[in-house]
ROFITI-519638 format. One line per 10 residues: number of its first residue (from 1); their letters; for each residue x, z, y of C-alpha. Coordinates in pm, 1 decimal. Each point is the difference from the previous one (the first is absolute). Layout:
<atoms>
NUM	A	X/Z/Y ~ ...
</atoms>
This chain:
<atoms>
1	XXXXXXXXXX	-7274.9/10716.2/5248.2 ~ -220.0/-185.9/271.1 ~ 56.6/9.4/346.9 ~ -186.1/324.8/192.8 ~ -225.5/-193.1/236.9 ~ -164.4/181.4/281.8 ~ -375.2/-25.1/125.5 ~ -79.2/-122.8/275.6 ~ -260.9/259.3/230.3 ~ -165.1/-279.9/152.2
11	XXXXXXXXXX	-71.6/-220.8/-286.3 ~ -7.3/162.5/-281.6 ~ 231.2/-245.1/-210.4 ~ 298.1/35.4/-188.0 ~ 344.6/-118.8/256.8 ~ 216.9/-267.9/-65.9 ~ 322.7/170.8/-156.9 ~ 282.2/-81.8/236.5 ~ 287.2/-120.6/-204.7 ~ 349.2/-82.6/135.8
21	XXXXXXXXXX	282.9/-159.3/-102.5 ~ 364.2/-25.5/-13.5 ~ 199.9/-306.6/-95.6 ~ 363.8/-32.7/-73.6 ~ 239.1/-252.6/-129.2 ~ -33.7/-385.7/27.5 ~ -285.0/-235.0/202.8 ~ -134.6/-82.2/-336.7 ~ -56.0/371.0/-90.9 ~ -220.2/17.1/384.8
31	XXXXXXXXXX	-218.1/-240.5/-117.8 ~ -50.2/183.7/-299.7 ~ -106.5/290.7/243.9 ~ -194.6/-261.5/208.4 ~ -192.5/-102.1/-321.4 ~ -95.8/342.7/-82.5 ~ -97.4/97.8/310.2 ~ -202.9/-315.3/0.5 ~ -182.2/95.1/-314.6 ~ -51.7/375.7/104.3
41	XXXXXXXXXX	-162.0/-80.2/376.0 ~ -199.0/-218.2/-151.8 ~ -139.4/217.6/-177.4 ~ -97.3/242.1/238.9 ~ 298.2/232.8/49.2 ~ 148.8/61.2/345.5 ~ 393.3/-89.0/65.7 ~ 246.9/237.9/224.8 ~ 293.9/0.4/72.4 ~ 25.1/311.3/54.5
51	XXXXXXXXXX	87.2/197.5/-307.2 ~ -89.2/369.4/133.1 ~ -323.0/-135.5/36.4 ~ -74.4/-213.9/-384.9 ~ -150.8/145.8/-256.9 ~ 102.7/-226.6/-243.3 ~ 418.4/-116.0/26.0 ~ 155.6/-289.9/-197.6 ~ 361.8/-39.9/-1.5 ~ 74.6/-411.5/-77.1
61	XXXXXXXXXX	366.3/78.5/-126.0 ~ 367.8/-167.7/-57.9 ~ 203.8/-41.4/-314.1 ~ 224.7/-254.4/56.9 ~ 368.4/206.6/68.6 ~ 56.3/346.7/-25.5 ~ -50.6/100.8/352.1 ~ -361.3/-171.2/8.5 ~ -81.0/212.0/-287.3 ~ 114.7/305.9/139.7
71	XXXXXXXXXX	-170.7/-56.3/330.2 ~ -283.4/-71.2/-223.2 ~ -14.5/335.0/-152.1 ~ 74.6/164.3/338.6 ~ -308.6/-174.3/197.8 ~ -200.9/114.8/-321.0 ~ 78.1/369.9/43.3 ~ -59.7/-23.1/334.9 ~ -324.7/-123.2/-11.5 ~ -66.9/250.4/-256.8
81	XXXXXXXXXX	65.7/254.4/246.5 ~ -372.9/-135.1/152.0 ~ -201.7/55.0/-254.0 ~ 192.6/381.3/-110.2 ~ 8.5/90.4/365.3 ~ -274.3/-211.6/203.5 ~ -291.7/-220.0/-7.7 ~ 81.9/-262.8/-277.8 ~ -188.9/104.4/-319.3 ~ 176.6/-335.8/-210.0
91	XXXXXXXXXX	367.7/-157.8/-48.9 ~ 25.4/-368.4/-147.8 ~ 301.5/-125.0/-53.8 ~ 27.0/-397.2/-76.3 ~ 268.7/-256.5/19.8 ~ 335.0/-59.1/-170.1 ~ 94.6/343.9/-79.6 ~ -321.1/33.5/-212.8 ~ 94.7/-294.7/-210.1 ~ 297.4/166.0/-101.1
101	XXXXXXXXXX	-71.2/380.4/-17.3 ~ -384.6/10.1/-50.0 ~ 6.9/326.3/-217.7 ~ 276.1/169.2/165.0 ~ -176.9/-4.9/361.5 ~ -301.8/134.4/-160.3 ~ 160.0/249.6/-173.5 ~ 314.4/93.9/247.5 ~ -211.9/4.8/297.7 ~ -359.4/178.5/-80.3
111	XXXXXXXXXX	-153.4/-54.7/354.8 ~ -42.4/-357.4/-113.6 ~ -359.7/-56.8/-110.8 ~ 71.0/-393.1/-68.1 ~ 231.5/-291.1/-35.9 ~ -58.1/-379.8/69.5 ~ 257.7/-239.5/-135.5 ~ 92.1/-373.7/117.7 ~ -226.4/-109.2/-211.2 ~ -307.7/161.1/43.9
121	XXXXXXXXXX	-65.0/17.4/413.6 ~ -325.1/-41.0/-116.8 ~ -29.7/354.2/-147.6 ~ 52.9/158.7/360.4 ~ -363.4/42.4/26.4 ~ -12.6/226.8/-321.9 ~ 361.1/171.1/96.4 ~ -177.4/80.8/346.6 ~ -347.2/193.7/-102.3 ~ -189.4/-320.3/175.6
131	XXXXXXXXXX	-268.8/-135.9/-150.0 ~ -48.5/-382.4/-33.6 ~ -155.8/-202.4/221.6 ~ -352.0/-79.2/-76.4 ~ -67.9/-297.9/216.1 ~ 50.4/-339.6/-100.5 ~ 369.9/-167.5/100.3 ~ 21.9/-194.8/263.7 ~ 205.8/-355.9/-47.8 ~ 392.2/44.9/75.4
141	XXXXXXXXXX	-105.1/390.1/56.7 ~ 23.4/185.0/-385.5 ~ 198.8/-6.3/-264.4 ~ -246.9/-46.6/-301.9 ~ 24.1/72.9/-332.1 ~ -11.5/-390.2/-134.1 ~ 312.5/-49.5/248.6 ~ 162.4/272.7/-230.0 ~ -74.5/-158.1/-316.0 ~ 101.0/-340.5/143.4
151	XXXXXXXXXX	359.0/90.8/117.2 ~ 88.8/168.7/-354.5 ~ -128.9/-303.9/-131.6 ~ 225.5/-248.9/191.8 ~ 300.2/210.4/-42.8 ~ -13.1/-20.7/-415.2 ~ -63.1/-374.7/84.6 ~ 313.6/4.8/254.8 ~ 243.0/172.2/-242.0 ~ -46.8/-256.3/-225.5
161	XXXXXXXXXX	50.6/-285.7/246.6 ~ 320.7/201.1/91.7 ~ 166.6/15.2/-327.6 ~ -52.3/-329.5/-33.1 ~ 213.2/-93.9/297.5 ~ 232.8/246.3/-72.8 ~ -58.3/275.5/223.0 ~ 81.0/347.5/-79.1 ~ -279.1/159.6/-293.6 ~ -59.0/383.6/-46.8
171	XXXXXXXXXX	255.5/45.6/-250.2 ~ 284.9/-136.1/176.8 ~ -22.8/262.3/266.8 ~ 237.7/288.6/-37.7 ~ -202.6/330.0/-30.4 ~ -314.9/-215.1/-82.3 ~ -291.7/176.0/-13.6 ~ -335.4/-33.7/-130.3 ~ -313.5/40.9/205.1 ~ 147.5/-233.4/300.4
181	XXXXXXXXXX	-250.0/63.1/326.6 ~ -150.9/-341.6/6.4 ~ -236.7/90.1/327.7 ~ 22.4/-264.0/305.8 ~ -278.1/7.4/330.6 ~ -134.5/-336.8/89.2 ~ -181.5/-82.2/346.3 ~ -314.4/212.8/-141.7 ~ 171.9/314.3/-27.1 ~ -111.9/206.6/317.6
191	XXXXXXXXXX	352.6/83.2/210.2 ~ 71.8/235.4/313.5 ~ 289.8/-128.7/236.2 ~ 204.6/300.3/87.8 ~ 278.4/-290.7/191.9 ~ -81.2/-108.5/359.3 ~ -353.4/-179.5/77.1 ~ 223.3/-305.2/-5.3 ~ 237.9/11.1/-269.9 ~ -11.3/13.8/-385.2
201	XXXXXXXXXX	136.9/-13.3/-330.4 ~ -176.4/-213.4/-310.7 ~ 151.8/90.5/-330.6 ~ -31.3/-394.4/-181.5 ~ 137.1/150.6/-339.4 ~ 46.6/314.1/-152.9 ~ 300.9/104.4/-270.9 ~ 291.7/-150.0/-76.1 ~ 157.9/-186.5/-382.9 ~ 368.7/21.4/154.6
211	XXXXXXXXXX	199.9/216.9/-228.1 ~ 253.8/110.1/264.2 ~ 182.4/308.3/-214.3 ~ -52.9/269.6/316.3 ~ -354.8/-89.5/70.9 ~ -294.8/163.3/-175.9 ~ -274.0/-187.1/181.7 ~ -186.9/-160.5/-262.3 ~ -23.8/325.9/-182.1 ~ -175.7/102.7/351.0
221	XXXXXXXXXX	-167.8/-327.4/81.1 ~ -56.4/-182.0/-278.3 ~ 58.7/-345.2/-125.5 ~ 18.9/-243.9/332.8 ~ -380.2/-124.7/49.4 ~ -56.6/-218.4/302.7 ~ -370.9/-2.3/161.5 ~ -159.1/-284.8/8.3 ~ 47.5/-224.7/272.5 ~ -317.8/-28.9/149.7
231	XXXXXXXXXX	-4.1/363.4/35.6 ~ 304.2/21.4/180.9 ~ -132.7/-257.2/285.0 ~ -317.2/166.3/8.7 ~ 148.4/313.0/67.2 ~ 198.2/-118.6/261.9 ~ -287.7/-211.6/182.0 ~ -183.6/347.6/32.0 ~ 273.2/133.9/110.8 ~ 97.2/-208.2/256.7
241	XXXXXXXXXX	-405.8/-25.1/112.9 ~ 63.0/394.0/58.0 ~ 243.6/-63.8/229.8 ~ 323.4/25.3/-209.3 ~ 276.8/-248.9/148.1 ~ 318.8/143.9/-233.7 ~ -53.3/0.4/-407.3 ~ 312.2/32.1/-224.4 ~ -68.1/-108.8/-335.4 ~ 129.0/299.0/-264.4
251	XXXXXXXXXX	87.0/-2.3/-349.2 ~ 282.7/139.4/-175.2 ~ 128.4/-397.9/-23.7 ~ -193.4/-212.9/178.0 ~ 166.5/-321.3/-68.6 ~ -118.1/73.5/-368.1 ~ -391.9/-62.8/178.2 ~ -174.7/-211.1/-233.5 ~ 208.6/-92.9/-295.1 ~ -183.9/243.7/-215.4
261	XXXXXXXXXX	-280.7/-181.2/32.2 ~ 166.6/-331.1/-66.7 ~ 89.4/-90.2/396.5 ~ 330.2/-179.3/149.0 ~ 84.5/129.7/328.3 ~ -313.5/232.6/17.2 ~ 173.2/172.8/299.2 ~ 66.8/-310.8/161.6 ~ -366.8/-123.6/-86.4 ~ -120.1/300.4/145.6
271	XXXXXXXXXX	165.5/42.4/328.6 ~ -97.5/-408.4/107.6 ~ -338.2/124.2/-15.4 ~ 47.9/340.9/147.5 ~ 137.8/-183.1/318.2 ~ -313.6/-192.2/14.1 ~ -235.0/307.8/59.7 ~ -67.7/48.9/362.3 ~ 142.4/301.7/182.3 ~ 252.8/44.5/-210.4
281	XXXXXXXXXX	315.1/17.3/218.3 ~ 257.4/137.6/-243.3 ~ 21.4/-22.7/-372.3 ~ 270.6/95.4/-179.0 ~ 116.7/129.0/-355.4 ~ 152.7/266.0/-175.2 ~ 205.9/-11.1/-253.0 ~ 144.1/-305.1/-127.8 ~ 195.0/-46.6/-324.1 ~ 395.4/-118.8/41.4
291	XXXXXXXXXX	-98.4/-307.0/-272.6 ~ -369.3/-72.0/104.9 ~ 67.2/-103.9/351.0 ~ -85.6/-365.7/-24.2 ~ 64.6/-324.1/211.9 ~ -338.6/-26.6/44.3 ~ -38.6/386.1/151.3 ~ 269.5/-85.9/202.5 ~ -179.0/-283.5/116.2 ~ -374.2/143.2/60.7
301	XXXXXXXXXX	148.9/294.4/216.2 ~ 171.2/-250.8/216.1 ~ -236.6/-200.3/48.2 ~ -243.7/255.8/142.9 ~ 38.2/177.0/345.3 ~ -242.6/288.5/-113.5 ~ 194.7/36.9/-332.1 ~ 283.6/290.0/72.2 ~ 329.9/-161.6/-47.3 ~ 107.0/325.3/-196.2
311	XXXXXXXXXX	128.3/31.7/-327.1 ~ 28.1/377.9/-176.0 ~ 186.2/-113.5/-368.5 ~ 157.8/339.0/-109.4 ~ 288.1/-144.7/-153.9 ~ 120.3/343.4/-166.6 ~ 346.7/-56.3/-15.5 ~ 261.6/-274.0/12.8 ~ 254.9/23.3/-278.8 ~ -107.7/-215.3/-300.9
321	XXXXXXXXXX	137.7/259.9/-255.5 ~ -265.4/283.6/183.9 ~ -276.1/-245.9/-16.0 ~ 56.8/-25.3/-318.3 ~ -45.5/332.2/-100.4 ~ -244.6/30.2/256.0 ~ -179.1/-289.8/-232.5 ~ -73.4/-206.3/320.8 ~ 267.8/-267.8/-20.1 ~ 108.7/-215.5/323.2
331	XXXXXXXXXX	364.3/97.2/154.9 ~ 192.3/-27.6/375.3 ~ -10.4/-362.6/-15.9 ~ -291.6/-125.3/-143.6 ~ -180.7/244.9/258.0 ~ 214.4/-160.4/341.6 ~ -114.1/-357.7/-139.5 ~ -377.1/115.9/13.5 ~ 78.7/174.7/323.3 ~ 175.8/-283.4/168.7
341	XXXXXXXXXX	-381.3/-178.4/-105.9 ~ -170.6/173.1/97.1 ~ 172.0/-11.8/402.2 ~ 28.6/-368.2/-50.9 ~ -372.3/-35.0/-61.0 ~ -143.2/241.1/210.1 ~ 267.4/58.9/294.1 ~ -180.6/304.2/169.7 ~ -48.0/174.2/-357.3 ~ 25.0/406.2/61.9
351	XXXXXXXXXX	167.2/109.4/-387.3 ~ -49.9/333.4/-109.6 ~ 141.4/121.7/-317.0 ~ 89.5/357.8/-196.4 ~ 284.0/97.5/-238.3 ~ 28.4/286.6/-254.1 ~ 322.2/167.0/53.8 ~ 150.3/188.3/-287.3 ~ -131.1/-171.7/-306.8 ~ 138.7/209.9/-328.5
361	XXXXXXXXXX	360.4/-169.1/-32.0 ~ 26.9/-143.1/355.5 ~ 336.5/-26.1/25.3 ~ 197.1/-53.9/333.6 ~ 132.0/-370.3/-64.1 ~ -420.1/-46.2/-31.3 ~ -92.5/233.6/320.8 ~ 245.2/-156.8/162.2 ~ -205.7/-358.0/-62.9 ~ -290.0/79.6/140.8
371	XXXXXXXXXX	170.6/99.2/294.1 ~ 158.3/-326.7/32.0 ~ -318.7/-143.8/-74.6 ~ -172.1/214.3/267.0 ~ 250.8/-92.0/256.9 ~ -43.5/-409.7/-60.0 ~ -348.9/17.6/-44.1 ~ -90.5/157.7/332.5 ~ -351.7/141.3/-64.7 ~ -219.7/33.7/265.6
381	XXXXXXXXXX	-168.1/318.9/-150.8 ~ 179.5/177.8/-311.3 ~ -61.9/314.9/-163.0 ~ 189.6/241.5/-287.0 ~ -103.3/198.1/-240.1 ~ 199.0/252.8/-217.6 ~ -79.6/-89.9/-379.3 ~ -241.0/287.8/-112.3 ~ -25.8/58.8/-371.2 ~ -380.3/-75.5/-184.2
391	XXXXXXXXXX	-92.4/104.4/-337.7 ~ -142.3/-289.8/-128.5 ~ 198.9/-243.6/196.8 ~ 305.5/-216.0/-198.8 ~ 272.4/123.4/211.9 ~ -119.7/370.0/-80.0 ~ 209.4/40.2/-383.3 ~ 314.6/-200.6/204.2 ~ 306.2/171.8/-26.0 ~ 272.6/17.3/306.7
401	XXXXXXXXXX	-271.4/174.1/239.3 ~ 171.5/73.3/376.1 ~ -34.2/297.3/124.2 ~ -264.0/66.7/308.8 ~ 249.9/35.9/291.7 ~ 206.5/-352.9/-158.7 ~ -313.4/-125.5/67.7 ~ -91.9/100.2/306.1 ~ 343.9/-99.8/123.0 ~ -45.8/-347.8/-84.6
411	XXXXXXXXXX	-322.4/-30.4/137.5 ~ 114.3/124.2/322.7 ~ 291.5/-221.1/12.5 ~ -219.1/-290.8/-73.5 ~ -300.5/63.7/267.5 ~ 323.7/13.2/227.5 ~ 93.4/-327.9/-45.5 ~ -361.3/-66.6/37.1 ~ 19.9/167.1/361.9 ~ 222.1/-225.4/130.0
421	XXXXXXXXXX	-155.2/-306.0/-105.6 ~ -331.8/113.5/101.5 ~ 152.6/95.4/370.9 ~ 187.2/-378.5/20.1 ~ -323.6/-157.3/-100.6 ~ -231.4/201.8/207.9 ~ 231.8/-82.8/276.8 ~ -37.3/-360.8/-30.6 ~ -334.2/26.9/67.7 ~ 21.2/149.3/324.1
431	XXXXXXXXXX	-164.9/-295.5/290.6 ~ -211.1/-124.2/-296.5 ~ -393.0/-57.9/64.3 ~ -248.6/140.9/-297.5 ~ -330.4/7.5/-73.4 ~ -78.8/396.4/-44.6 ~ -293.9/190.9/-163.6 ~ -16.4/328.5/246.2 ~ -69.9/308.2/-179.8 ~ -53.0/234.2/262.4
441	XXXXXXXXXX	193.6/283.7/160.9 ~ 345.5/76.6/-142.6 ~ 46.7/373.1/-198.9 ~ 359.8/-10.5/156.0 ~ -120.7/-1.7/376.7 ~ -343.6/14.5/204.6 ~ 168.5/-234.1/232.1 ~ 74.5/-273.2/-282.3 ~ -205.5/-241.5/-199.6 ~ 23.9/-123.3/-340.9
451	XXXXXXXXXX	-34.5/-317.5/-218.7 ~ 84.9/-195.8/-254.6 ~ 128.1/-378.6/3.1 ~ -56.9/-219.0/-318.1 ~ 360.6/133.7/-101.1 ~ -152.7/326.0/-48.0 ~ -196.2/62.3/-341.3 ~ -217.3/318.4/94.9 ~ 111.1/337.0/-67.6 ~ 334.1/-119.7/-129.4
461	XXXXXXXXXX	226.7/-194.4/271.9 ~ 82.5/164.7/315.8 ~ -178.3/-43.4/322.7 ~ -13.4/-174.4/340.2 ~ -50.9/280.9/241.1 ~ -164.1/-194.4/336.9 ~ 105.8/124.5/337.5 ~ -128.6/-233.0/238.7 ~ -294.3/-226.3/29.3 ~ -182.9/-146.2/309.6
471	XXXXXXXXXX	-167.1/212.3/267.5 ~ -351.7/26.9/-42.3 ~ -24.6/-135.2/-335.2 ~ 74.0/288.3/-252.8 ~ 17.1/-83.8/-342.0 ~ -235.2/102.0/-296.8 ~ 41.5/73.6/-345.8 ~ -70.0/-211.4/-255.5 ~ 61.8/-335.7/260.9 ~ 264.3/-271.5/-40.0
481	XXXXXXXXXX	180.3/-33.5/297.3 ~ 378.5/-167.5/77.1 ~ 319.9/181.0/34.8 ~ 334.1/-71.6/86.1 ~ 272.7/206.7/-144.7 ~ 212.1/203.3/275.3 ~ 197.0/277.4/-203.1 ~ 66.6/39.4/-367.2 ~ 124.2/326.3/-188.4 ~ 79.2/1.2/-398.1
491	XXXXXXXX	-308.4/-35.3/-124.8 ~ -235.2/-14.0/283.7 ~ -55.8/-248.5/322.5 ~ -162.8/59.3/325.7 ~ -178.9/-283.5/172.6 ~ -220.5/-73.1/302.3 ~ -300.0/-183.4/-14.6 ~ 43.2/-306.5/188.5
</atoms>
């Protein structure tokens, strides 16, 4: 059903439908939403954020645990409540969720006139009642139909290159599907920052060929497909010509950047020419593989002042016997070797990392070695998740499930131990000078500030919460400016600009 559009007294022409959006889940699903948006304003149709006021609403969803999904359905039927009780005459719902239940949404939830999965942004058009564009793209501007062709192209040619060096093929996955979404944007496909004027996030790959048993990605992404290279860089010098200072480079495994397309150290290839584009003041990269993290990574971050010293390698668990089943490998030890690298190479490294607590057949003896792990390791930023069941996943047909509230319980007693490492490190800080990216007034206080240093990965660490800074020279958002550390809580620091 196409969007109601409303005629304008004046002119005489048709108006723009006003679409919004909501985006949930990861940074790689927002610049999905980015993308789309993108393709849809360029087209003609007006944005708002305001969803009283949209005629058209698109939900970009999460699938990845349970409680994504059900917040998911929840923003869904709330947005349906719009178009069965106010302005909105149209509900698309893309993303994740779509991928997996792309006839139940339809036929659960009737106020739905249209679904987009991960591998078809370019349908959004269609989904939305807009028409396409008629005018000729503009270079770097439009995705095009030969880009289309081109990327499905390169990713038959890809697969092949993987399976011959042994990287994970179609029918190795557990729950393998057919159909894989294959779609990937390049530096022509139109985008819309919704981040700050001077941050952003580049996804440099898309999918994932780990077969990690409690993961059902690929199903949702696809085989991993890196962009090319060129089209990462050009992307970024556009960027950074917009006035972007902060990109983080996304991907569900970064360090894999390139090796599909027959590339050593892509990643590390990629960031010594990323630190060469002016105005860049912070790069950094999320995530990073346990196994992929090479010598020559280690070596390329340290060796550049605008290249974060921050390392995100969700490590999943410690105990070699639940990595096993996990179908990830690695164990305690091996992991404090790479660790203990990774300080020696890069002594101001910030390590964040995340476990899965509650694997089917954790057993205590194993819990209990990841908390010992935990406790020598001394992660800067950690988090925990409670193992949440997937059909489709490996892990899903496991037997010796634990119950919800053993799980809870050990998640809780981990992010404890957590606490108190977080609290002695964030202590240590304290009389420390920073550089600090201001981001504006603080939602805690109208009499506070806040920031992020390059220890701080955006929307994920904690903040620095800025209570004093010279007379007469007030700080703006979006600036660098430098801090010294005067007070530190568990998470959070508060600093003065100096």
């Amino acid at each position: 059903m196409p969007a109601k559009k409303s005629i304008s007294a004046t002119s005489g022409q048709t108006a723009p439908a006003k679409i919004g959006f909501v985006s949930l889940g990861c940074p790689k699903n927002l610049v999905d939403s980015e993308v789309m948006m993108g393709m849809l304003a360029q087209a003609g149709a007006e944005l708002t954020p305001d969803a009283e006021d949209a005629d058209v609403i698109v939900v970009n969803t999460c699938s990845f645990i349970g409680s994504a999904q059900q917040e998911s359905i929840d923003t869904i039927l709330e947005m349906a409540r719009h178009k069965t009780g106010g302005k909105a005459k149209r509900l698309v719902v893309a993303g994740c969720l779509v991928e997996r239940f792309h006839d139940e949404i339809r036929k659960n939830i009737p106020e739905v006139d249209a679904v987009v999965g991960t591998g078809e942004l370019e349908k959004i058009l269609a989904a939305a009642g807009v028409p396409e564009p008629h005018r000729a793209p503009s270079p770097f501007n439009i995705l095009t139909s030969n880009t289309l062709t081109s990327n499905s192209t390169t990713s038959r040619a890809e697969g092949d290159h993987r399976r011959g060096q042994g990287r994970f093929a179609h029918d190795s996955w557990d729950g393998a599907v057919a159909g894989l979404p294959n779609y990937l944007y390049d530096d022509h496909t139109p985008r819309v920052l919704t981040t700050p004027a001077y941050s952003a996030y580049i996804k440099i790959a898309e999918g994932c060929d780990h077969p990690c048993s409690f993961c059902i990605i690929p199903q949702l992404r696809g085989q991993f497909r890196s962009r090319r290279f060129e089209s990462v860089i050009a992307e970024a010098e556009r960027l950074a010509q917009s006035g972007v200072r902060e990109i983080t480079l996304i991907g569900q495994d970064t360090t894999c950047f390139g090796e599909d397309l027959g590339l050593k150290d892509g990643l590390a290839l990629l960031l010594e020419e990323l630190a060469g584009v002016e105005g860049l003041q912070w790069i950094r990269f999320l995530y990073a593989y346990p196994n992929k993290i090479t010598g020559r990574l280690l070596g390329t971050i340290a060796a550049h002042d605008n290249i974060c010293s921050y390392i995100d390698v969700p490590l999943q668990h410690a105990s070699a016997t639940v990595l096993k089943r996990m179908k990830r490998g690695g164990g305690a030890d091996l992991f404090l070797r790479s660790i203990e690298k990774m300080r020696r190479v890069i002594p101001s490294v910030t390590l964040r990392t995340s476990f899965i607590v509650g694997f089917p057949g954790e057993t205590e003896k194993e819990f209990e070695e990841l908390c010992g792990f935990v406790k020598e390791a001394a992660f800067d930023w950690m988090g925990a998740f409670g193992y949440s069941d997937q059909e489709g996943a490996g892990a899903f047909d496991h037997d010796k499930k634990l119950s919800a509230g053993e799980i809870e319980s050990r998640r809780k007693s981990l992010m404890s131990i957590q606490k108190k490492i977080s609290r002695a490190r964030k202590k240590s800080l304290i009389g420390r000078e920073f550089d600090l990216l201001l981001e504006g007034a603080s939602a805690e206080s109208d009499l506070l500030l806040e920031g992020r240093t390059a220890m701080h990965a955006p929307e994920i660490d904690g903040k620095v919460f800025v209570n004093d800074y010279p007379d007469g020279n007030e700080p703006k958002e979006g600036e660098f400016y430098r801090c010294r550390i005067t007070a530190a809580h568990d998470y959070d620091l508060v600093a003065e600009i100096v």
